[in-house]
TORROKOL-843672 format. One record per atom (N, C-alpha, C): x, y, z; residue in one letter. Coordinates in pm, whole numbers, plus 50000, padded with zeros to 5 digits. Atoms other than C-alpha are relative to their C-alpha. Layout:
BEGIN
XYZA...
***
This chain:
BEGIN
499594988750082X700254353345557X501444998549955X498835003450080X703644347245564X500674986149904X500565013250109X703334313345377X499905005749859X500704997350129X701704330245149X500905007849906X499094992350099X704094357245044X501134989649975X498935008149984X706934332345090X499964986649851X500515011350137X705494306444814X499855010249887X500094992550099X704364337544622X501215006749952X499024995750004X708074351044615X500524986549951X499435008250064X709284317944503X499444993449886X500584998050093X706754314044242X500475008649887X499554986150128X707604348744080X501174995249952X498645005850064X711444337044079X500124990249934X499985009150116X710624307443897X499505003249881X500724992050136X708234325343645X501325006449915X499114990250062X711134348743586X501264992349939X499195009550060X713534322043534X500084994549872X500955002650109X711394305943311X500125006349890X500324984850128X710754337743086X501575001949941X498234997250022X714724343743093X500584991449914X499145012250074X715674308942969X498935000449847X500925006950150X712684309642716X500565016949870X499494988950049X714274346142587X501494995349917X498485006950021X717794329242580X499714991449882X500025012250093X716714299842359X498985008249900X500224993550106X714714316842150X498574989649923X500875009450069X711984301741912X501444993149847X498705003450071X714274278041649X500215005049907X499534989350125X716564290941380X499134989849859X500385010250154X715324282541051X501594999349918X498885005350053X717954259140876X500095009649836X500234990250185X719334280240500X500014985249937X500505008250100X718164259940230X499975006449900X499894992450138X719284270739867X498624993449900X501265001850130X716274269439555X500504999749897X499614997750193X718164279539301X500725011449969X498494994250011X721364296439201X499745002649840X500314995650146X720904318938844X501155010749988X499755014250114X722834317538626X500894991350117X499045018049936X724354282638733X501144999049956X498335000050079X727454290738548X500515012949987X499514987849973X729844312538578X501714999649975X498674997849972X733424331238550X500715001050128X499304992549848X735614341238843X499595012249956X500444984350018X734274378138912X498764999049959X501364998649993X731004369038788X499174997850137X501044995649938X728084374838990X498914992150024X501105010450036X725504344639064X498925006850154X501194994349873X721844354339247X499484984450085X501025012949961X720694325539529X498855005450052X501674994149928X717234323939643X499754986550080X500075012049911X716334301939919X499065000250124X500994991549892X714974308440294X501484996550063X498945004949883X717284312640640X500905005949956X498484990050035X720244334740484X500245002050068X499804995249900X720234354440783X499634996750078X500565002549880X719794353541123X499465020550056X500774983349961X716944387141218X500815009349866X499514991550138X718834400940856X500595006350075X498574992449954X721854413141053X500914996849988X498875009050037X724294386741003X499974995249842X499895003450117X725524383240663X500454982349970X499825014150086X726084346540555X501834996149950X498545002850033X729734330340475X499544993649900X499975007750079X729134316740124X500844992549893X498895004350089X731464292439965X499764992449891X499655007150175X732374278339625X501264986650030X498745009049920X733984244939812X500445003250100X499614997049910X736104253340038X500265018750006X499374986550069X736724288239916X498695011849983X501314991450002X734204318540009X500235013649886X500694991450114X732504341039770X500255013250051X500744984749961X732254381039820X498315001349997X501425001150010X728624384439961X499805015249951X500974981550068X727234417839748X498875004650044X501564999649937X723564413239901X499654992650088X500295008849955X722244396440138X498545004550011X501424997449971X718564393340272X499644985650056X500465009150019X717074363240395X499734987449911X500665011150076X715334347440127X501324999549844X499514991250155X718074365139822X501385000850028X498454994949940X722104365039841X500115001049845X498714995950121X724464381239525X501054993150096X498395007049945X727934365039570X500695000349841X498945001550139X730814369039334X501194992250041X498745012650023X732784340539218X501375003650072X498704994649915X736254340239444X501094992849856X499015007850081X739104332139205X500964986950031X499755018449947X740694293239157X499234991750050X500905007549937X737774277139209X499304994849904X500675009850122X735954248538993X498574998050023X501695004750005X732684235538935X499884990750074X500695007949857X731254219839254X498635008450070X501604997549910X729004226239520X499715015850038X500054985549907X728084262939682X498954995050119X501055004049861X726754265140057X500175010050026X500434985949911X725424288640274X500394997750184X499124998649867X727324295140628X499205007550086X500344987849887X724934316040891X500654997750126X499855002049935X727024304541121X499764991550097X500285013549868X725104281641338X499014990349896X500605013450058X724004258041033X500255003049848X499484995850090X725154255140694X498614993349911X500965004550053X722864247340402X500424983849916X499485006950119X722634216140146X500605010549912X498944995050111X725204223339873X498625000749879X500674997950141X723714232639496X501705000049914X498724998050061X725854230139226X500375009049864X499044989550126X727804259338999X501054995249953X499475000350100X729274255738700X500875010549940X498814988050012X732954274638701X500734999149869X498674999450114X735024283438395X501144999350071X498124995849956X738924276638441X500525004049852X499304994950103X741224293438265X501074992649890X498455008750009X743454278037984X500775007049944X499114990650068X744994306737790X500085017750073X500384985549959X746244342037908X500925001349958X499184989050094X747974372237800X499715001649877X500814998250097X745764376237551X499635011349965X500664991049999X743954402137396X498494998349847X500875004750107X740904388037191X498815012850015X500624984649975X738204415337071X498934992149899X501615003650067X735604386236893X500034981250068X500475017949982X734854347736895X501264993049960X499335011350032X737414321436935X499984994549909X500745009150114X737314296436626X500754988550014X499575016549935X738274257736673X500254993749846X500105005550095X739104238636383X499154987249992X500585014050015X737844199636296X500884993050135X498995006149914X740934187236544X499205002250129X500304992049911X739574208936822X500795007250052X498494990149917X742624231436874X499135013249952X500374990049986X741804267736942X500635012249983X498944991550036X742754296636769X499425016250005X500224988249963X742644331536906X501065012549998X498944990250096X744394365036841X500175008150148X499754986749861X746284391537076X500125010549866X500044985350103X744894425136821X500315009750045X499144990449999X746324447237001X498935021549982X500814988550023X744664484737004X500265005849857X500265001250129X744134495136634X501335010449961X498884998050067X747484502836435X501094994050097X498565005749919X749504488636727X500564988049925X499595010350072X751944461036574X500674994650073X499855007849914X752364430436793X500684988949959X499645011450082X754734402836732X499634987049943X500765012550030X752684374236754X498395003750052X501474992650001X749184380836695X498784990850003X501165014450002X747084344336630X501104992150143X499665010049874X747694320436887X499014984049986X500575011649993X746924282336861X500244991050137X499895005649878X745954265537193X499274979549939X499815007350051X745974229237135X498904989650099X500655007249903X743644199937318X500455000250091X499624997749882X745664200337624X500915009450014X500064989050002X745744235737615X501595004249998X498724997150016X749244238337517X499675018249857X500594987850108X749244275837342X501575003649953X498464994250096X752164283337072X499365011749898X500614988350135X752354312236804X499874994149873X500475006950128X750654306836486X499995008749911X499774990250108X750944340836301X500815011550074X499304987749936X753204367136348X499775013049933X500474986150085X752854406836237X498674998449900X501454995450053X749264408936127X499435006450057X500124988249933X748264442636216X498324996249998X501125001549972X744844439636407X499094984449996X501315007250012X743374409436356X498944997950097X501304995349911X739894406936478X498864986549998X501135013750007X737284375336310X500424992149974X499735017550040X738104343036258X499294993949955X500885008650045X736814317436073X500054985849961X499785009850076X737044283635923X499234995449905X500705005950078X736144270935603X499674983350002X499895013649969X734984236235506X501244991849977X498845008650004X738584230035384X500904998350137X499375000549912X740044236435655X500795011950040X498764987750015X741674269735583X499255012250150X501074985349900X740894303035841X500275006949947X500224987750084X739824332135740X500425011550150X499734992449901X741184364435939X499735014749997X500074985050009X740134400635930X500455006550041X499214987949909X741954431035995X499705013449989X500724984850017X740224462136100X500665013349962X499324986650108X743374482336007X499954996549890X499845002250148X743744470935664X498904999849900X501495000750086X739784461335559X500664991349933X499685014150053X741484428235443X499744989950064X500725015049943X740174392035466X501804991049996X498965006950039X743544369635515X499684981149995X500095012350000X743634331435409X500884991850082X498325004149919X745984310635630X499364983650001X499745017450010X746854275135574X499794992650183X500175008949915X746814244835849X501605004850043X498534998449949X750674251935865X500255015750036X499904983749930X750154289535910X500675012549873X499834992750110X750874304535530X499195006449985X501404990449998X748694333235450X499865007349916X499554997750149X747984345535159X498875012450024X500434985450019X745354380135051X498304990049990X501695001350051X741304369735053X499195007049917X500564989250135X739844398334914X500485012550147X499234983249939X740934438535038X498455007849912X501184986749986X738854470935051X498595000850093X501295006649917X736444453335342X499725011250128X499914989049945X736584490735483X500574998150177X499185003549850X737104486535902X499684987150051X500615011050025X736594447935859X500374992950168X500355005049893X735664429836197X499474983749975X500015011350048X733534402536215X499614990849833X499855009150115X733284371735957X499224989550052X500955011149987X730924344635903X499904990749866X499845006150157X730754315135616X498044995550017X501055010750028X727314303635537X499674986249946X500115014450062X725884270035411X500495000349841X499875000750131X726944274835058X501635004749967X498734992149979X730564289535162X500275012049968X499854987449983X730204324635114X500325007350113X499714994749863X731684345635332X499765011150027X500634986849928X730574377535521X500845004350108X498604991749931X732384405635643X499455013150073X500314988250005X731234432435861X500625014650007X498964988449981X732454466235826X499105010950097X500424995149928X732294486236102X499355013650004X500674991450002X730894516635963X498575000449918X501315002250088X727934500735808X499254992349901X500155009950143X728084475135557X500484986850073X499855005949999X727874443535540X500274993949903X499335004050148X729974425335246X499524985349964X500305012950006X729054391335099X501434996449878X498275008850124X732434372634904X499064985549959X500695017750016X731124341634696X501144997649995X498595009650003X733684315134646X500695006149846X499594994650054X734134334034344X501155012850040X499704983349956X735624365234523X499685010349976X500704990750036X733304384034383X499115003750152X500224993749859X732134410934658X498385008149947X501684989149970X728584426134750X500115002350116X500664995349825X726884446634979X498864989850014X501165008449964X724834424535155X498615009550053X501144990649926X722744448235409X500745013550062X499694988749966X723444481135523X499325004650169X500634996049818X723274488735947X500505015450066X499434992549955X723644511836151X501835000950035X498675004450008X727744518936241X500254996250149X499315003249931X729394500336509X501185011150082X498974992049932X731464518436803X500754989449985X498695011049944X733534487636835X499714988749868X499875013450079X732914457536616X498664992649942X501765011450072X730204435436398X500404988350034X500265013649936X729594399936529X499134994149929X500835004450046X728084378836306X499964981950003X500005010150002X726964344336318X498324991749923X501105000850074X724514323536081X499214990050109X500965008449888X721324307536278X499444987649888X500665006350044X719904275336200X498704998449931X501174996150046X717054292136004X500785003449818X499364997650087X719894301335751X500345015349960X500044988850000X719424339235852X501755005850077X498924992449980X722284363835932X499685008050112X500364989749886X722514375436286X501095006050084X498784985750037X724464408936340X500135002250165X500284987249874X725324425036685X501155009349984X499274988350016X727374452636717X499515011950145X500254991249884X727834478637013X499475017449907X500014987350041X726334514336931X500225007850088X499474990149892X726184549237109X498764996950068X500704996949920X723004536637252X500204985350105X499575009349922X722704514937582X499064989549982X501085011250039X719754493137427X500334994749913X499025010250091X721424474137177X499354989249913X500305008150128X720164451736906X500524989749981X499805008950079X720204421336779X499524998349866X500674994250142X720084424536392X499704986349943X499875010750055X718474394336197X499775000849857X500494994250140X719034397435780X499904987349942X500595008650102X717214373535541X501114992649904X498925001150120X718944355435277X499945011249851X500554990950060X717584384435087X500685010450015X498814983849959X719764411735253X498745012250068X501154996949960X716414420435406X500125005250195X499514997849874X716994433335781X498784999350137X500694997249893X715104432036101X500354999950132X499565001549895X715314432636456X499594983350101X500165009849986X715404399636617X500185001050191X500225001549873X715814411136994X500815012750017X499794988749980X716384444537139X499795003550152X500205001949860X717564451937486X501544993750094X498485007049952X721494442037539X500525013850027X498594994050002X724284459637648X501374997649983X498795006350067X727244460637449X499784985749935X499955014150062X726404429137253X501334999449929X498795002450141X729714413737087X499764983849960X499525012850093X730544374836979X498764992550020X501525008549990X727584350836950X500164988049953X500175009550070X726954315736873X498544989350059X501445009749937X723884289736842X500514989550068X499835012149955X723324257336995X499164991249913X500745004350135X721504230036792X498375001850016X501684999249966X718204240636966X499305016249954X500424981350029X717934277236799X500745008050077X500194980649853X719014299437151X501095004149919X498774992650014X721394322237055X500825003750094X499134997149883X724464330037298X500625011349986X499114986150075X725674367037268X500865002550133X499414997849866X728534378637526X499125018050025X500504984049996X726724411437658X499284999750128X500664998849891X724794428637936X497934994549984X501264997049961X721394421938088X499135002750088X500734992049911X719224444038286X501185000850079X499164996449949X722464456138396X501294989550095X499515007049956X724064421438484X501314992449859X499055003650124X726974410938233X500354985249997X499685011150049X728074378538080X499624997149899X500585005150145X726504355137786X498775003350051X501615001049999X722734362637733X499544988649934X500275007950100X721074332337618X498155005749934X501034990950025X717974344037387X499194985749909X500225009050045X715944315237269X498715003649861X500324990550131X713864317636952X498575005349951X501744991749994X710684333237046X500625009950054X499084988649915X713134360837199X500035003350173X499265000949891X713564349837526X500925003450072X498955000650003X716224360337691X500145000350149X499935002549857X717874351438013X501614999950021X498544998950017X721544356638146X500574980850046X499495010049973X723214324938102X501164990750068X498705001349942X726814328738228X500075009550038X499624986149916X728084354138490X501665003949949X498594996549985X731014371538402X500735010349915X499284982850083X733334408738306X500464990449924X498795004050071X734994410338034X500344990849932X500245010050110X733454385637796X499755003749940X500244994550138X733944394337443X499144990249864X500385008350129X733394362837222X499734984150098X500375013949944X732544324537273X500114988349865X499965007550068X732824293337091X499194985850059X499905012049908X731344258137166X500544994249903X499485012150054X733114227637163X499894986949964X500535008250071X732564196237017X499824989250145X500085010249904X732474177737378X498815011050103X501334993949912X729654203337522X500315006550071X499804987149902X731734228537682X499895012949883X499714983250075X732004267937550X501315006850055X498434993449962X735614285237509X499195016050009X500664977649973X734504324937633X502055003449980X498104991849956X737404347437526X499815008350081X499574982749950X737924377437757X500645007749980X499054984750015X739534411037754X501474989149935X498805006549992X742774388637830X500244984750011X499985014249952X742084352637880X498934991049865X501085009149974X740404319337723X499484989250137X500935004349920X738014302337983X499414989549944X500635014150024X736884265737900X498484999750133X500695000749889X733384261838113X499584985649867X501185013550063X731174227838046X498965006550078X502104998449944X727404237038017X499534992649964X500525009950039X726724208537851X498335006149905X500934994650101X725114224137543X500684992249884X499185007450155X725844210937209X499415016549902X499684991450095X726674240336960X499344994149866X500075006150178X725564238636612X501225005949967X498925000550084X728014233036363X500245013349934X499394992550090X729824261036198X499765001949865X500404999850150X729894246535884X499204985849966X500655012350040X727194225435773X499824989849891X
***
């Protein structure tokens, strides 16, 4: 009998041992493993979604996720799903996932750096043939700023290029070489030389915003309460199409179809993309932005507008069955340009932003 309890008492204490250490260790962690990081490109302050497995450990421990050496703000977490916003000073490399007791393979995001600030741009960058970059500080409407264009140069050297031009707002370049400049106080188009002389385009372009040249060099002007102007090389002026009015600005850029495509912010939060014929003929070509402003193609049709989607901000790219998907994360993107080496200049509120997405832009002027 006593044998018996005596073996059976040292039995139990091993069972229990047993059970204890198998509690302690646990069944194994699952290693994080990223899938896929949307959008793949991004500002500082933008917002990129990963999806993967292993984020957490039991979804209580949030995740350390870095951009290099340099961690993100986690916004969400979950297991399979992390938000993270871009940390500022940080380039295009790898992102990993940190749960602490195992990090993931890297994936790789695609960061804008900054090359111009103290800015105040309110449409689309415009680049000449050289590739120097010329963008405006407009200033809130009648304010008068001393230096108002700004030319940033291939190695982003930025000097003044126009001084006292109240508002300017679109930019443009012709095939000579000249830019075209609009000013929403005045409703004047201005001409300005390579050396920075500037002479009168045409006047009365009511609260004139953006500007666009088509294949034949006509130029287009939108006015922000409704009209859209057409200038031939004559300077003879038409209404082209007639839109609704703009709270803020017209954005126009011509698509490789040879059509005219409009955005403009209204009072509603569903937003439009306007597409008009060579006819002056109007339709809707995608409906569903917030705040749409500056836009440009690539040579494959998509269109790139800076604006919201489904409540996430940056470029939308909208491809030409009306697709649309957010392509770049990031506040406080007004306009965009690409460049002739496959990156895109984004202006912001206050800044240009060089990112490589390795898109090729269509040409401007064809």
């Amino acid at each position: 009998m006593s044998l018996f309890k005596k073996d059976s008492r040292r039995g139990y204490g091993m069972a229990k041992a047993e059970n204890q250490a198998g509690e302690k260790s646990g069944p194994p962690r699952e290693k994080p493993f990223i899938e896929s990081v949307t959008p793949a490109a991004a500002i500082a302050g933008g917002e990129v979604a990963i999806r993967g497995r292993g984020f957490t450990e039991n979804g209580l421990r949030r995740p350390v996720v870095r951009f290099g050496e340099q961690p993100g703000a986690v916004v969400m977490s979950s297991p399979s799903r992390l938000v993270v916003r871009v940390p500022e000073d940080v380039t295009s490399g790898d992102v990993t996932v940190d749960t602490g007791t195992a990090v993931s393979p890297p994936a790789f995001v695609a960061v804008g750096v900054t090359i111009a600030e103290n800015l105040h741009p309110v449409a689309n960058p415009a680049l000449d043939a050289a590739g120097n970059i010329f963008t405006t500080f407009s200033g809130s409407r009648g304010q008068k700023i001393p230096v108002t264009v700004y030319k940033i140069d291939r190695h982003n050297m930025m000097r003044p290029f126009l001084n006292d031009l109240m508002n300017p707002t679109g930019l443009a370049f012709d095939r000579d070489g000249l830019l075209y400049i609009s000013s929403r106080m005045e409703g004047t188009i201005y001409q300005v030389t390579p050396d920075g002389r500037r002479t009168i385009y045409a006047e009365g372009m009511g609260i004139a915003t953006g500007i666009a040249f088509d294949r034949e060099q006509n130029l287009y002007v939108g006015d922000r309460s409704g009209t859209i102007f057409k200038i031939n090389r004559d300077r003879q002026i038409f209404v082209f199409a007639t839109l609704e009015p703009s709270v803020s600005a017209y954005h126009l850029a011509f698509g490789p179809d040879g059509y005219l495509y409009v955005s403009g912010p209204t009072t509603s939060s569903f937003d439009q993309i306007v597409r008009i014929s060579p006819a002056g003929e109007v339709s809707t070509f995608y409906r569903g932005l917030g705040r749409p402003q500056g836009m440009a193609f690539d040579v494959k049709g998509n269109l790139y507008v800076a604006a919201s989607l489904a409540g996430r901000r940056g470029v939308v790219r909208i491809d030409p069955a009306g697709q649309a998907e957010l392509a770049i994360s990031g506040q406080g993107i007004v306009g965009l340009a690409f460049t002739a080496h496959r990156s895109v200049v984004l202006a912001t509120n206050d800044s240009l932003v060089e990112l490589f997405l390795d898109v090729e832009g269509k040409p401007l002027l064809e």
